[in-house]
N, C-alpha and C positions, 0 to 999 in steps of 0.2 A: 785567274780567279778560281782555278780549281779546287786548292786547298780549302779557299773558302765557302765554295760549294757542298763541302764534305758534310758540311756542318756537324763536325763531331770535335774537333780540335780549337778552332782555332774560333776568338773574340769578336763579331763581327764591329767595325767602328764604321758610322756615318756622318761622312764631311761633304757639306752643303759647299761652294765656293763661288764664288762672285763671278759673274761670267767677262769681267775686267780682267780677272788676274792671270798673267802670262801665264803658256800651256807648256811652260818648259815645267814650272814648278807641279800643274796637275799630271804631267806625266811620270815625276819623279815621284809624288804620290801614290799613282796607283802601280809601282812596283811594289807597292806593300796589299798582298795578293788576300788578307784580310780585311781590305778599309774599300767602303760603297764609296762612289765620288756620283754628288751631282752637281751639275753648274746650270747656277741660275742667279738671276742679277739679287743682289743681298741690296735692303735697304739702310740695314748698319754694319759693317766691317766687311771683310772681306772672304774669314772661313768662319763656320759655324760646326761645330765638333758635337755631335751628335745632343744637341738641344742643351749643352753642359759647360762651354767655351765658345764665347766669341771673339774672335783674332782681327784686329787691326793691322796688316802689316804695310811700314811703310819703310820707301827705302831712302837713303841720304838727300837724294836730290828730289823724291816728293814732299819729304818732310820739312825740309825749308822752304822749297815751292808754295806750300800749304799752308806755311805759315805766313811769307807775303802777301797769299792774295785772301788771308782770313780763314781759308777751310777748316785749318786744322783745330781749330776749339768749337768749331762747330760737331765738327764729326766726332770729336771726345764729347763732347756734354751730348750727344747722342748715346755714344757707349754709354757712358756714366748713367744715364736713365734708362739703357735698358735693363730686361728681365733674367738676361742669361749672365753670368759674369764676364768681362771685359779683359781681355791684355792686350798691349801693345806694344808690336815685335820692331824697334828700329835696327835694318838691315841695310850695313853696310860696310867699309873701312875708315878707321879715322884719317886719309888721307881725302876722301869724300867730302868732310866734313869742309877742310880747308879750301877745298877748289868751289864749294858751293858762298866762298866770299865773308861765311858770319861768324862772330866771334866765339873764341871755347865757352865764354862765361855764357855768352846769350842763347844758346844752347844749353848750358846745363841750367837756365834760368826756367827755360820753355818746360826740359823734363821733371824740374823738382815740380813744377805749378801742377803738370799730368798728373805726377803721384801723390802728392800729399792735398792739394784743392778736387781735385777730380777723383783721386782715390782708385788710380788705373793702374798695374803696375806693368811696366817698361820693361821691354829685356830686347838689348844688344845683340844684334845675330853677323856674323860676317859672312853669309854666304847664303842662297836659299834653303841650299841641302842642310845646313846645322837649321834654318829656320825652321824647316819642316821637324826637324829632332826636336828642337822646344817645343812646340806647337804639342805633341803627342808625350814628352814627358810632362808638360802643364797640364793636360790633360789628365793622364797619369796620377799626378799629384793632386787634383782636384776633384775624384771621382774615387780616389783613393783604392784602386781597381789594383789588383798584384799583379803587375805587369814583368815581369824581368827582361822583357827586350821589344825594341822598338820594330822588331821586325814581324814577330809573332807576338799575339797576344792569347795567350792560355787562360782556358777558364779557371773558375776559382774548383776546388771539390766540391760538389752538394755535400751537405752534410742530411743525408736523408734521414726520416722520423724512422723509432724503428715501428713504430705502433699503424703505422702507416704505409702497407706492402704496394701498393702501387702509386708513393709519391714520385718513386724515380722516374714511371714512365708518364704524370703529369708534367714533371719536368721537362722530359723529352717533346711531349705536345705543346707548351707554353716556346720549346727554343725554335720551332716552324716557323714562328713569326719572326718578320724584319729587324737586326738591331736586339733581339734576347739571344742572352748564353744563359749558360746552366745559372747564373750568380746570378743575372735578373730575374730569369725566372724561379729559383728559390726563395726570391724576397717577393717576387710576388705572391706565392704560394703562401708563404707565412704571412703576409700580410691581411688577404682578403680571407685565406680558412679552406678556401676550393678552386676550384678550375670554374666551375657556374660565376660565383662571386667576382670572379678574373672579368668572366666576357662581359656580364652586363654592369659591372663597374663602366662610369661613364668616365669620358679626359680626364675630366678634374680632379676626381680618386686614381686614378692610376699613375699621374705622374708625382702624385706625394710621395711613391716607393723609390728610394734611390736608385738611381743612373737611369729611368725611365724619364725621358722628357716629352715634349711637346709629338714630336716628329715620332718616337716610335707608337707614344698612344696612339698619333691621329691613325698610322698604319694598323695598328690592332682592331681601332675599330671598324676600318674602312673594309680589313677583309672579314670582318666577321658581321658584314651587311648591314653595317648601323653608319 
């Protein structure tokens, strides 16, 4: 965790994880020496990516399991109605597929109904470790963050005002908090007009600014004694 102690370089991400999900994959996680992990039981999916992605993963032989005994469209029309956006990662080998007894077609019957009735999109992992890689370029792609590597995430430039000699170092005070780099907190900045306008903004205003969700407001406000 060092580097990401620095707090000068590097992105911070926080991923929530189900306290189900095997600890081989949260510890291939947390060699990415910028991503907070907490585990704690999820009530829909399994990783929750910093209030911005919710992740489904299931693997060959839960996801025909799940479909026997009915789970499985429960737990999507869950997805489907929650508040964060949904994907769901099926992880496995297609030789899985065959030993779990059910036909090609009735399989590609289950994922067409996911993605175009439920409107979930599905993506194919053959391994935890590529899982984890999608996971953080959907991510990525959905928070439209400039990432160029899965192992570091770099902030973006501020592009500071120039009429404005100590916006760099409001910057610097708004990235103290859990979950802000310089890129949130420039949008927050721009957003409310001030650093006042930042604290006493309540959750509900603060997570309308991009890539600010749920989990880092409620921390903003939690340390700023509200």
């Amino acid at each position: 965790m060092g580097d990401f102690l620095k707090g000068s370089k590097f992105y911070p991400l926080q991923i929530v994880i189900d306290d189900r999900e095997p600890q081989a994959i949260v510890d291939q996680i947390l060699d990415f020496k910028n991503i907070i992990v907490r585990k704690e039981r999820l009530p829909i999916g399994d990783y929750l990516l910093d209030s911005d992605l919710l992740v489904e993963r299931k693997s060959v032989p839960d996801f025909c399991a799940s479909v026997k005994d009915g789970r499985l469209f429960k737990q999507v029309a869950k997805l489907a109605n929650s508040n964060v956006r949904p994907c769901l990662i099926l992880e496995g080998k297609e030789k899985e597929f065959r030993e779990t007894g059910f036909k090609k077609k009735a399989i590609q019957g289950m994922i067409i109904s996911i993605s175009l009735v439920f409107k979930i999109p599905i993506v194919r992992s053959k391994s935890p470790k590529q899982t984890i890689s999608i996971m953080l370029q959907s991510y990525r792609q959905l928070t439209k963050d400039s990432l160029e590597d899965f192992r570091f995430f770099p902030r973006l430039k501020p592009k500071f005002r120039k009429s404005d000699a100590y916006f760099k170092q409001k910057v610097h005070i708004l990235e103290g908090f859990p979950g802000i780099g310089a890129d949130k907190a420039e949008r927050l900045l721009r957003h409310f007009g001030s650093l006042q306008n930042v604290f006493v903004s309540p959750e509900s205003e603060l997570v309308k600014v991009e890539g600010v969700g749920k989990i880092i407001a409620a921390q903003m406000k939690k340390l700023l004694g509200n």
